[in-house]
C-alpha positions in Angstrom: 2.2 -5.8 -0.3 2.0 -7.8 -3.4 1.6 -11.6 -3.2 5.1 -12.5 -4.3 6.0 -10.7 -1.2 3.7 -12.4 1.3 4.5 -16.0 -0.1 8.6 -14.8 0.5 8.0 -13.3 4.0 4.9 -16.4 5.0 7.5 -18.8 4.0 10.6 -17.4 6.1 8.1 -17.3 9.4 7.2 -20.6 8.4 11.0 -21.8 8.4 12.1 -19.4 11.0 9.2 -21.3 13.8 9.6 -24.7 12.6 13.1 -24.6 12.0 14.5 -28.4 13.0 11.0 -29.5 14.1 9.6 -30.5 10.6 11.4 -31.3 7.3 12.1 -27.7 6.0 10.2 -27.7 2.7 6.8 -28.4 4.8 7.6 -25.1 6.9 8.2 -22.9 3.6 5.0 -25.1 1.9 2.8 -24.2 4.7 3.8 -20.5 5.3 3.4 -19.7 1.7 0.3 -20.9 1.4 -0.9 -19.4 5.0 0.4 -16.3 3.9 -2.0 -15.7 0.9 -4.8 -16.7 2.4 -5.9 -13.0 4.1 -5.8 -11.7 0.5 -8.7 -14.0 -0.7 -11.1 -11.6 -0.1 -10.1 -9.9 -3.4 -12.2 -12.5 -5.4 -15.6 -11.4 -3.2 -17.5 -8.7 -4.6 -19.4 -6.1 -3.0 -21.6 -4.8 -5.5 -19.6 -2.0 -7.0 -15.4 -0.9 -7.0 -15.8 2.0 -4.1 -16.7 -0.9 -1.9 -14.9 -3.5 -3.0 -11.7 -1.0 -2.6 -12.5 0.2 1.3 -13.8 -3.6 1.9 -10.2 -5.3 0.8 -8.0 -5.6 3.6 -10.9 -5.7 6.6 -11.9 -8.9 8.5 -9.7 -11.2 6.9 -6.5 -8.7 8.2 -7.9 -8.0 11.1 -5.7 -9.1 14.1 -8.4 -10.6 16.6 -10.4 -12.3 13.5 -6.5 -14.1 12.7 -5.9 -15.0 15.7 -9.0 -16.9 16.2 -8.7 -18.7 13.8 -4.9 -19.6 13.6 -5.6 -22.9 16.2 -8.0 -24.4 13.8 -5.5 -24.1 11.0 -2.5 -25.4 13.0 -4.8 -28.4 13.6 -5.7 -29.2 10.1 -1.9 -28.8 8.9 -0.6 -30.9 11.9 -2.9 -33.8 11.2 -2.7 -33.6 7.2 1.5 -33.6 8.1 0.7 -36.2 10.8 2.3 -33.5 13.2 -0.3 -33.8 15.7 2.6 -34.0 18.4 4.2 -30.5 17.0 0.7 -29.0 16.7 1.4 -26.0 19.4 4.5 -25.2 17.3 2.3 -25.2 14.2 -0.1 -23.1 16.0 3.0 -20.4 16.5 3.9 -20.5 13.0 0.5 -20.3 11.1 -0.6 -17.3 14.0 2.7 -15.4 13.1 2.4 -16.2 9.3 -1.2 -14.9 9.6 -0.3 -11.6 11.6 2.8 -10.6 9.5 0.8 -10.6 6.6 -1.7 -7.7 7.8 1.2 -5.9 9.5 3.1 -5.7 6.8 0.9 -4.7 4.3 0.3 -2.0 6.7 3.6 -0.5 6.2 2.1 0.2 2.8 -0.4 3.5 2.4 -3.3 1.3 1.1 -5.3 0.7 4.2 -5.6 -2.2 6.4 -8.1 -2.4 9.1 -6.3 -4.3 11.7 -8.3 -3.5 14.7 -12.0 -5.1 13.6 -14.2 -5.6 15.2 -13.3 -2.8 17.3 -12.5 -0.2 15.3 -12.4 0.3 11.3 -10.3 2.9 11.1 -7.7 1.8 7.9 -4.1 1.8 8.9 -1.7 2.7 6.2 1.7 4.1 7.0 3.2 4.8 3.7 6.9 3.8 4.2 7.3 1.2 1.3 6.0 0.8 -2.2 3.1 -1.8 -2.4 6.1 -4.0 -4.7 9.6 -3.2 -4.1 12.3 -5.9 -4.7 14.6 -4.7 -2.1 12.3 -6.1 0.6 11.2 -9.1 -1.4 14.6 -10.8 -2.7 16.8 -10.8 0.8 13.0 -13.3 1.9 13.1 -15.2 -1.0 17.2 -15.7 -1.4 17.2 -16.5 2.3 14.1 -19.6 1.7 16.3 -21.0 -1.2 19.3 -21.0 0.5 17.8 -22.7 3.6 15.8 -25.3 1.1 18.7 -25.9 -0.5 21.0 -26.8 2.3 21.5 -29.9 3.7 20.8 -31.3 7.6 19.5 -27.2 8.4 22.7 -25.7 7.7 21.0 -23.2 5.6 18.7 -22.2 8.7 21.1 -19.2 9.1 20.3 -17.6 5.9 16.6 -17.8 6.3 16.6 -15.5 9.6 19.6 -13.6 7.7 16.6 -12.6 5.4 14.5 -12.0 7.8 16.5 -9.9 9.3 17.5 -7.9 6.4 14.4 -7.1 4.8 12.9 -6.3 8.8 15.7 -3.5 8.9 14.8 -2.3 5.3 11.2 -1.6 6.4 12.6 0.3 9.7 15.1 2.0 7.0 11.9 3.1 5.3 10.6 4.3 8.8 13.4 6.5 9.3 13.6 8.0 5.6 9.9 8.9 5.5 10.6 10.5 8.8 13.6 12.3 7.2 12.0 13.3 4.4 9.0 14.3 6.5 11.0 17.3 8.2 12.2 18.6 5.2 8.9 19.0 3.9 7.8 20.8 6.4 10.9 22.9 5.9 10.2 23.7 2.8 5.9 24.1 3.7 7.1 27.0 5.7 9.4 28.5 3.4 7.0 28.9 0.9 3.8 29.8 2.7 1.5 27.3 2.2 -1.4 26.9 4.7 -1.3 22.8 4.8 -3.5 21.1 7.1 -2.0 18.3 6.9 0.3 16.1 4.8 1.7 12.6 3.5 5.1 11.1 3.2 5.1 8.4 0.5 7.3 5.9 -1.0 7.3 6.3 -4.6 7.3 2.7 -6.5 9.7 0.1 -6.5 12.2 2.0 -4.1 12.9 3.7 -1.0 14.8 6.4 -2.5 12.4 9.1 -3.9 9.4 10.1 -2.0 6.7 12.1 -2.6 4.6 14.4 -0.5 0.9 15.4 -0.9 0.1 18.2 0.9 -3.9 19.2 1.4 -4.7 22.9 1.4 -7.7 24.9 1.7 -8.2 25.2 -1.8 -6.7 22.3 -3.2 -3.3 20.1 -2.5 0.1 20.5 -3.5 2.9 17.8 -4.7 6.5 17.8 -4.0 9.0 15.0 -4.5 12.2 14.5 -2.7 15.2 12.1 -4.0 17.8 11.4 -1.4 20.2 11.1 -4.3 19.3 14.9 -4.7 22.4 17.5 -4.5 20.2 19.4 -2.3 17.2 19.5 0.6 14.9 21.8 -1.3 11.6 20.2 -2.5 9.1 22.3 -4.8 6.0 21.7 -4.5 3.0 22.1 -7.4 -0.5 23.3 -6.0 -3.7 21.7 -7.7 -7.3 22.4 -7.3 -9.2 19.6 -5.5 -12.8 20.4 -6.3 -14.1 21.6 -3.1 -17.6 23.2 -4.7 -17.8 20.2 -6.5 -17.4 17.8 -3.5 -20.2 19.7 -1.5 -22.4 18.9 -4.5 -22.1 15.0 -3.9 -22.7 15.2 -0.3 -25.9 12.6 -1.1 -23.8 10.3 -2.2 -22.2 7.4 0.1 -19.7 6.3 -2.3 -17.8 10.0 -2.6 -18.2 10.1 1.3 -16.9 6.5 1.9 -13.6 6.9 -0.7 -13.2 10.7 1.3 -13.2 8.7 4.4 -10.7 5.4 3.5 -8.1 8.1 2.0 -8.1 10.2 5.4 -9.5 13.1 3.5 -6.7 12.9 1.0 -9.0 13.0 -2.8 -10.0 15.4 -5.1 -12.8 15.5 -7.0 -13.1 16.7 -11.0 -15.4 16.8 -14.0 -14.8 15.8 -17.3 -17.5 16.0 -20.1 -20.0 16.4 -17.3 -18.9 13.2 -15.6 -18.2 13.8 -11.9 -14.8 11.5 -10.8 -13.4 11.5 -7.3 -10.0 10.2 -7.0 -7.5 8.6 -4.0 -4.5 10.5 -3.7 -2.3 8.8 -1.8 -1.9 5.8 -4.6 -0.4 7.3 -7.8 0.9 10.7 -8.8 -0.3 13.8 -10.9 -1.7 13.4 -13.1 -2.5 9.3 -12.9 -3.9 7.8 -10.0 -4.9 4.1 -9.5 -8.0 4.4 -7.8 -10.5 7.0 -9.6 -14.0 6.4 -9.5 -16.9 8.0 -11.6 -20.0 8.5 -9.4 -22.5 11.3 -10.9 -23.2 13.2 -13.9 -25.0 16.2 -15.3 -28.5 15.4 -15.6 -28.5 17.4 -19.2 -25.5 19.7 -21.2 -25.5 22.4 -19.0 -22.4 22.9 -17.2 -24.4 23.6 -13.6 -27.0 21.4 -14.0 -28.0 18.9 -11.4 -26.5 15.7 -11.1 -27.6 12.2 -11.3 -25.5 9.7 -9.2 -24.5 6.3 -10.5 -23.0 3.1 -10.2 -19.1 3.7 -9.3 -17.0 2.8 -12.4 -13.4 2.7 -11.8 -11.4 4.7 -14.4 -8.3 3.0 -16.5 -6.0 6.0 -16.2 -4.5 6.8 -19.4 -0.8 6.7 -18.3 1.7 7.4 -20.9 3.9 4.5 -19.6 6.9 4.9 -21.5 7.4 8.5 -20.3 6.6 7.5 -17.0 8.8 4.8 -17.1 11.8 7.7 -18.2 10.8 9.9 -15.8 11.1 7.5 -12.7 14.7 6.8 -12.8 15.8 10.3 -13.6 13.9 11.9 -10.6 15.3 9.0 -8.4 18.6 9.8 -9.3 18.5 13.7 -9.2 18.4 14.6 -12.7 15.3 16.3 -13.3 13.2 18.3 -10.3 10.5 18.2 -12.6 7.1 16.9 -11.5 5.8 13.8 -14.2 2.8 16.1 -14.7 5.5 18.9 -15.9 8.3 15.8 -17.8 5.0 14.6 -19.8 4.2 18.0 -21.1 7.7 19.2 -22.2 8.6 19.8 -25.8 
């Protein structure tokens, strides 16, 4: 999730543990701060974007690594608070300010590999937007309240915020699951051969999802808005550059991005550049994380290719039709696809 989200939900743990033990405003200080810590490791560089993408969200959210090391910051905060007496109820609150963090960024479909050093396989469920307000502002109205109060009287409205934004991610849950079955409805009642597919919340709600469907040949997009007058969901086939894929099998970075998006990219050439592309994070035809890795060794359209640095692409997103098309596809007003809104007369 986005850092304004992990300070709000590090700082409601943090008041929620502490509660009557500690002046309240050190419980929200120290939670805030505890909870932005995992996300450091943005500001390390591996070498090139492909790695510094699949390398985000490893040791520092990784649930054994945290939990080693929540002790030795429960000491330092309970001696620089002169706490030492409350330090096993510090220890509580920085270990479940540390976990929560990694847990919930897990609800997003980015990929977080909790189980290091046992396992690096990238957990990412899909069921809320990386930034989305409703799960952020019941946290942070909650914190205020609580601050505000006098003698802990507010302490109700910080686990009221808890609790409300907890049972907006389990509303996620059950609306990608929802949505999920009519996709696979409407897979079957038009024929595709899908071998597997993605529910995902589209950005800033929990409303409209979209599916990505990968086929033999290619993929397919649908989008589904509950606010929709009906169940039906259309979906759009694209190529995904198979024959094109099989020619960068020498290269680690196309392998290693084909491996953090669960087989869920395409790869394309443009002016004998060779980009491969996450498609789980944006839609068609913009998505966040595109990478150039090769190009043709001369001007001929089959010649060899030459593999190079990973540069990350800007997309070229035409925000303010973007921006138009959102809220009409949320609320039902348009079934078209943005790739089919940005090209109308």
């Amino acid at each position: 999730m986005d850092s304004l989200s992990q300070i709000a939900l590090g700082a409601a743990v943090g008041v929620a543990v502490m509660g009557r033990k500690t002046v309240l405003w050190k419980a929200a200080l120290m939670g805030a701060v505890v909870g932005t810590l995992p996300d450091l490791d943005v500001l390390i560089s591996h070498g090139d974007p492909i790695r510094d993408m699949t390398l985000h969200r490893t040791e520092s959210h990784a649930l054994f690594y945290l939990t080693l090391v929540a002790p030795l910051f429960a000491w330092f905060i309970a001696t620089i608070a002169r706490e030492k007496h409350l330090f096993k109820h510090w220890w509580l609150a920085v270990w479940l300010v540390l976990v929560t963090h990694p847990l919930l960024d897990t609800m997003t479909i980015y990929g977080t590999q909790l189980a290091l050093p046992f396992s690096d396989y990238p957990f990412g469920i899909g069921s809320v937007f990386i930034i989305d307000p409703l799960y952020t502002l019941p946290l942070l109205i909650g914190t205020v309240i609580a601050l505000a109060r006098k003698k802990f009287t507010g302490l109700r409205w910080n686990n009221i915020g808890l609790a409300l934004s907890s049972g907006y991610l389990f509303w996620g849950l059950a609306m990608q699951f929802y949505v999920g079955t009519l996709a696979d409805k409407a897979i079957a009642v038009q024929g595709l051969a899908v071998e597997k597919r993605l529910v995902i919340a589209s950005p800033f709600n929990s409303l409209l999802w979209r599916i990505v469907a990968i086929t033999p040949e290619g993929y397919a997009e649908g989008f589904y808005s509950l606010l929709d007058n009906n169940t039906q969901i259309n979906f759009v086939e694209y190529p995904r550059g198979n024959d094109l894929y099989r020619q960068l099998g020498e290269s680690w970075e196309a392998e290693r991005l084909a491996w953090f998006s669960h087989g869920y990219f395409k790869v394309f050439e443009n002016n004998g550049v060779i980009s491969i592309a996450d498609l789980r994070m944006g839609l068609e035809p913009y998505y966040t994380f595109t990478f150039a890795v090769a190009e043709r060794s001369n001007s001929q359209p089959n010649a060899p290719l030459d593999f190079i640095t990973p540069q990350q692409a800007a997309p070229n997103i035409n925000s303010e039709q973007s921006l138009q098309w959102l809220p009409q596809r949320l609320l039902g007003n348009t079934n078209q696809p943005l790739i089919e809104f940005l090209n109308k007369p």
